[in-house]
C-alpha positions as CSV (number, residue, x, y, z in Angstrom):
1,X,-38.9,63.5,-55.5
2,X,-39.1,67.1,-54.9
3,X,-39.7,68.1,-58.3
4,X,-40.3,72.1,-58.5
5,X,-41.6,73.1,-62.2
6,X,-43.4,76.0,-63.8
7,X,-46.3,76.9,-61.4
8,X,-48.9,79.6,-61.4
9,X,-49.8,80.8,-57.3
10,X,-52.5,83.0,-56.4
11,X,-52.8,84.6,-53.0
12,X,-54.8,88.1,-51.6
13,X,-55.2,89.4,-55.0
14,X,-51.5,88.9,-56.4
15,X,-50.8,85.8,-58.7
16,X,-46.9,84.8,-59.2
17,X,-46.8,83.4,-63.0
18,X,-43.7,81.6,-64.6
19,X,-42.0,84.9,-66.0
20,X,-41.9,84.6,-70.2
21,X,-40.7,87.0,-72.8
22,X,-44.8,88.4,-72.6
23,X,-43.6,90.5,-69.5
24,X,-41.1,92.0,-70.7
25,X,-43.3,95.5,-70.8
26,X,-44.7,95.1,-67.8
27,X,-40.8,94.8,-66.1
28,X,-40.0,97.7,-67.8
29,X,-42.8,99.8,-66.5
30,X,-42.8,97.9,-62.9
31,X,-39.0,98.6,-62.9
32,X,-39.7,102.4,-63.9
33,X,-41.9,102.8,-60.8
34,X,-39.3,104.1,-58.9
35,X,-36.1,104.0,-61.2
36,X,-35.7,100.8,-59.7
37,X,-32.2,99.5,-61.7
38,X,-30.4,103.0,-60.3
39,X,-30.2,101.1,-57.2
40,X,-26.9,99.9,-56.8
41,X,-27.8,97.0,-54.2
42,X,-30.0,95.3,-56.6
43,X,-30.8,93.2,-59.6
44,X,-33.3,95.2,-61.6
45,X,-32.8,95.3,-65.0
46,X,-32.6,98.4,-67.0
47,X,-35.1,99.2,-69.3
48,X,-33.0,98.4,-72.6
49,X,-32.0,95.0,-71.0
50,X,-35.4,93.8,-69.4
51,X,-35.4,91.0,-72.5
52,X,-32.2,89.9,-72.1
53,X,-32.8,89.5,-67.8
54,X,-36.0,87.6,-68.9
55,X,-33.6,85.1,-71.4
56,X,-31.3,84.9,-68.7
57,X,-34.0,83.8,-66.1
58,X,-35.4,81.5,-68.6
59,X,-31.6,79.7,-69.5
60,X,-31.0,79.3,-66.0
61,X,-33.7,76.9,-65.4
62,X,-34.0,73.8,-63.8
63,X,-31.6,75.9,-61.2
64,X,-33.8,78.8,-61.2
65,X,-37.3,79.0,-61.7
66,X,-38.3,82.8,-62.5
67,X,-42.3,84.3,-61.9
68,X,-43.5,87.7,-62.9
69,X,-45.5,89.2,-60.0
70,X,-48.5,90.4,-61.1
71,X,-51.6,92.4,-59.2
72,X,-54.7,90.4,-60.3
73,X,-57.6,93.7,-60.1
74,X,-55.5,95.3,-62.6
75,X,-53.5,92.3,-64.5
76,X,-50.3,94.6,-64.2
77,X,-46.9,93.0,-63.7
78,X,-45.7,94.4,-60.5
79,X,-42.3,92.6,-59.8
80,X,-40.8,89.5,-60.5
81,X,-39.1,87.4,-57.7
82,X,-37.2,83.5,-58.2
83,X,-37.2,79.8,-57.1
84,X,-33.0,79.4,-57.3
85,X,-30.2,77.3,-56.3
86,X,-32.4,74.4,-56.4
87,X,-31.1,71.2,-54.8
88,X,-33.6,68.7,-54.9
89,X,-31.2,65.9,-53.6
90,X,-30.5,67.5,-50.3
91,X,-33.7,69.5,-49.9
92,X,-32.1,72.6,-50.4
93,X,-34.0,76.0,-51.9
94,X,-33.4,79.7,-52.3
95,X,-35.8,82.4,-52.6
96,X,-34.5,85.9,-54.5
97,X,-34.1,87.8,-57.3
98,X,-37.0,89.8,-55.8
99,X,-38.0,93.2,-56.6
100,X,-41.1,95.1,-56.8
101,X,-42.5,98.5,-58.2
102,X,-41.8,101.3,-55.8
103,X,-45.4,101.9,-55.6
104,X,-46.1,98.4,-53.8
105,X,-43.4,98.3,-51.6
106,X,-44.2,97.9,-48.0
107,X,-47.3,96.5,-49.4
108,X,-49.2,92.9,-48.8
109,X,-47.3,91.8,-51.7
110,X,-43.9,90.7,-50.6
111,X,-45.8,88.9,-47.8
112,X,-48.5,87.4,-49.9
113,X,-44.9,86.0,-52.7
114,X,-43.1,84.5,-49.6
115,X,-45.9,82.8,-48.4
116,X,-47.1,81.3,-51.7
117,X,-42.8,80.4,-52.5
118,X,-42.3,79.0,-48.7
119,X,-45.6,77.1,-49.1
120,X,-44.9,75.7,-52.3
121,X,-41.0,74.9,-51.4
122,X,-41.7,73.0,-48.4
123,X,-45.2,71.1,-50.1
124,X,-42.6,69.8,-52.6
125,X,-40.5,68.2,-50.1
126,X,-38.1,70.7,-49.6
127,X,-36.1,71.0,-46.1
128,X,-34.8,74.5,-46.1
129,X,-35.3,77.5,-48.1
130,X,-32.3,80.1,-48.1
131,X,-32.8,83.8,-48.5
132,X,-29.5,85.6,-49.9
133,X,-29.2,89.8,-49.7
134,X,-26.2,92.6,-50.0
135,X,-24.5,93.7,-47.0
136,X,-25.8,97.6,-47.8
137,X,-29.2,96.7,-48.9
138,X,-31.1,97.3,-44.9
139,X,-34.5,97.4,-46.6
140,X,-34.2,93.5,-47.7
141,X,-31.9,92.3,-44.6
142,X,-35.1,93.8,-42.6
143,X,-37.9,92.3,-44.8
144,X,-36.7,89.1,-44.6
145,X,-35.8,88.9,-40.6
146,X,-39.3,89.9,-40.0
147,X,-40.7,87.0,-42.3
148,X,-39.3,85.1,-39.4
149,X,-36.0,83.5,-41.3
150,X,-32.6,83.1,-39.2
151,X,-29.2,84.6,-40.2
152,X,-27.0,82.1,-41.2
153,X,-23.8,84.3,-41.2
154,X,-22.5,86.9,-44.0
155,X,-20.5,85.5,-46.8
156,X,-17.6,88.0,-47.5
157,X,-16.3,89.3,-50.8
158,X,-19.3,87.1,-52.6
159,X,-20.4,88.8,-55.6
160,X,-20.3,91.6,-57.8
161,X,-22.5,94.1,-57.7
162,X,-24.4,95.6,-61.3
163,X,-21.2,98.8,-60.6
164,X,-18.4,96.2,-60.6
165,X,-17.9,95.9,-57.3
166,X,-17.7,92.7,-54.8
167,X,-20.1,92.5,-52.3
168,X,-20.5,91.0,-49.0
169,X,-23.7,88.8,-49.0
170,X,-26.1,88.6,-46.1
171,X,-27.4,84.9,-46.0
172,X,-30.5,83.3,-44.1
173,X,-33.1,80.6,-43.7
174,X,-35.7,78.7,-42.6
175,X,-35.7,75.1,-42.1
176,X,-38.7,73.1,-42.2
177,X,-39.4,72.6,-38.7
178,X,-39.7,76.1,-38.3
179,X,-42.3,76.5,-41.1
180,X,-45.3,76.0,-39.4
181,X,-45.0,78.7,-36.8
182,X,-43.2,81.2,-39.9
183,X,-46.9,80.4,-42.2
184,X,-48.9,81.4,-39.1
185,X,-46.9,84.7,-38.5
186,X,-47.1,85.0,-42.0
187,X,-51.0,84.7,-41.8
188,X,-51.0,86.9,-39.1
189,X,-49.5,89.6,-40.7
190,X,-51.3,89.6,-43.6
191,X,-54.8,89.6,-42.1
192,X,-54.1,92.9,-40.0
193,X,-52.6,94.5,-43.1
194,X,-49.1,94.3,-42.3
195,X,-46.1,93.5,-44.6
196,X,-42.9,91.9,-44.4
């Protein structure tokens, strides 16, 4: 059965750990790198809420499965990102609520997460993994094209957005016959110091 539970990864110096009420400070100070939650296109929490995103993470489980992101040389949470929508009776698995400190952005360690998530999705059985953005947010639309994931198509008036209004969402994936040549670009990347 493709049974995906809490899980500590490790990978080029980062280390995704199941995210517990114990990060809350490091979310706050990872999401103050940058002013992160004054983005409009995201899901950052704001400093007085980082608790309550962490309960909400942590009641949404089996169907999400939440890690803090944290730089191993220094032990410092630097994002958090999410197992979601998991299906295990059709294979089915989203990566997302991803964000990271401004100062790592553009860094190995987006590309280091989606390789340790993919890798652990499609070892657990899992067919395809989905990838879900805003229709304004460029940045993430362009991160995740170059991981090598398809555009499915662009769900219209799909969700609301942290200032009330609905967004149009931005979905893609990649199955698992297409995994194999995604983890060696992947690779690839990451060894000449290129991010995702």
């Amino acid at each position: 059965m493709r049974e995906i539970s809490p899980v500590t990864l490790e990978l080029n110096g980062v280390r995704l750990e199941p995210l517990q009420p114990r990060h809350a400070a490091g979310l706050r100070a990872a999401a103050s790198d940058g002013e992160l939650w004054k983005l409009r296109i995201t899901s950052v929490p704001e400093p007085e809420n980082t608790e309550q995103y962490i309960a909400t993470a942590l009641e949404m489980r089996p169907s999400r499965l939440a890690f803090a992101v944290i730089d191993i040389a220094s032990e410092k949470v630097i994002g958090c990102t999410s197992l979601h929508d998991i299906d295990p009776l059709i294979g089915r698995i989203e990566i997302g609520y991803t964000w990271y400190a401004k100062s790592v952005q553009r860094s190995h360690v987006n590309s280091s997460c989606k390789l340790m998530l993919l890798a652990h999705a499609f070892d657990k059985g899992y067919e395809l993994v989905g990838f879900r953005t805003d229709i304004f947010n460029h940045a993430s639309q362009n991160a995740i094209e170059r991981l090598g994931a398809k555009k499915d198509g662009v769900l219209r008036h799909h969700a609301l957005r942290r200032d009330g209004t609905v967004r149009d969402t931005v979905m893609y994936s990649i199955a698992r016959g297409e995994w194999p040549q995604v983890k060696t670009h992947l690779e690839y990347r990451l060894a000449r110091g290129r991010s995702c």
